[in-house]
C-alpha positions, 0 to 999 in steps of 0.5 A: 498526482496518485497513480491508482484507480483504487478508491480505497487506497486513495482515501487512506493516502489524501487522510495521511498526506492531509496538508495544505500544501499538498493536493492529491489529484486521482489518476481517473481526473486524467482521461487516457492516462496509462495504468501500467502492468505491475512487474513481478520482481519487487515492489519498489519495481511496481511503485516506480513503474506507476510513478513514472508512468503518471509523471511522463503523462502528467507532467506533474510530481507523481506517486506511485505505491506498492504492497505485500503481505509477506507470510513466514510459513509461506516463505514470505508470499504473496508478497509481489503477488499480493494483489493478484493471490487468487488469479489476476481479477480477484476480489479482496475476499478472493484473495482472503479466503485463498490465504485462510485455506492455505493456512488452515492448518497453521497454528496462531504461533506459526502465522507471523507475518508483515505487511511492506510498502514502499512509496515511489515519487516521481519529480518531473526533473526525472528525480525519483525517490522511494519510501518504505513503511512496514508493519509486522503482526499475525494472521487470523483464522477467520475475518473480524471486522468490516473497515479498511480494505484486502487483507486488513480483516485477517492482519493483527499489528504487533501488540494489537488483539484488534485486525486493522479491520476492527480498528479507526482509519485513524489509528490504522492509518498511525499503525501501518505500512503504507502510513509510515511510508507515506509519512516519510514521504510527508516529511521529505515534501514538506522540506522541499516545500520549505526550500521552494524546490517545487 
C-alpha cells in the first residue's frame, strides 16, 4: 500500500520496486482513505505520518515517503518545506521558479545542494521501519529538460553535466534519492519475503 496521490511518484516507486512478489496498491484504490497533514519537523516525521495512516485504514504493510531538497547557501532549505516552497498549493514550476529567484545571485560553485528521502514502512504488527537515500549535486540557473518531475529540471547529480530532467527514468531511478531509498527497502523485503514473515 502507497500512501500518496502523487502520480508521479507512483510510477517511479512501482519502476524500482518492479518485483513479482511485491504489488503497490495506490492509496486512490481506497475510497476515504486519510492523506495526513505533513509535520514540519523532519521528513522521517512525514514518511511514518503517511505510513501509519495507510497501515491503520488499510490493514495492509504500508509505505509512506518524504523528500527535500537541501541547498547549502539556503542553510539546507526548503528541505521539510520542499513541496510547499512556494505557498501550500503550489505547482512544481512554482516551487522552481521560487528557488531559481532566490539563487539568482548565487554563482554555480556556491549551488551545491542535495536531495534526501527517506522511505517509511508500516507492518500491520505495528513494526515500522525507515529507509534513507541521498543524492548530492548542484543547482542550475535555469530549467533543462522535460522528464521526471519538481525540482528534477534544476538538480545536476554528482558528477553528471545532465539535470535528472535530461536523464532516462532509468538511470534517474539508479541515481537518485528516493531509488536508493526505496531499494533498500527492496532489499529488507525481499529477506522478509524469503523468511515467509509476510
Amino acid at each position: 500500500m502507497l500512501s500518496s496521490r502523487n502520480l508521479d511518484k507512483l510510477r517511479e516507486i512501482k519502476d524500482v520496486l518492479a518485483v513479482p512478489w511485491i504489488e503497490i496498491v495506490p492509496l486512490n484504490d481506497f475510497p476515504g482513505a486519510p492523506m495526513p497533514q505533513e509535520g514540519t519537523s523532519s521528513l522521517e516525521e512525514n514518511a511514518l505520518l503517511k505510513a501509519g495512516a495507510a497501515r491503520d485504514f488499510t490493514g495492509l504493510p504500508s509505505i509512506g515517503d518524504d523528500t527535500g531538497l537541501e541547498v547549502d547557501v539556503l542553510g539546507g532549505k526548503p528541505g521539510v518545506f520542499s513541496s510547499r516552497y512556494a505557498g501550500e498549493t503550489a505547482s512544481y514550476d512554482d516551487n522552481v521558479r521560487k528557488l531559481l529567484a532566490v539563487l539568482q545571485s548565487i554563482p554555480m560553485h556556491e549551488r551545491t545542494a542535495r536531495f534526501r528521502c527517506v522511505v517509511a514502512l508500516a507492518l500491520p504488527s505495528g513494526e515500522e521501519k525507515l529507509f534513507r537515500g541521498r543524492c548530492d549535486g548542484r543547482i542550475t540557473f535555469e530549467p533543462r529538460g522535460t522528464n521526471g518531475f519538481g525540482y528534477d529540471p534544476v538538480f545536476i547529480p554528482e558528477g553528471r553535466k545532465s539535470t535528472f530532467a535530461q536523464l532516462s527514468p532509468t538511470l534517474k531511478n539508479r541515481l537518485s534519492h528516493r531509488g536508493r531509498a526505496l531499494r533498500s527497502l527492496k532489499r529488507f523485503l525481499r529477506k522478509s519475503y524469503l523468511a515467509r514473515e509476510f
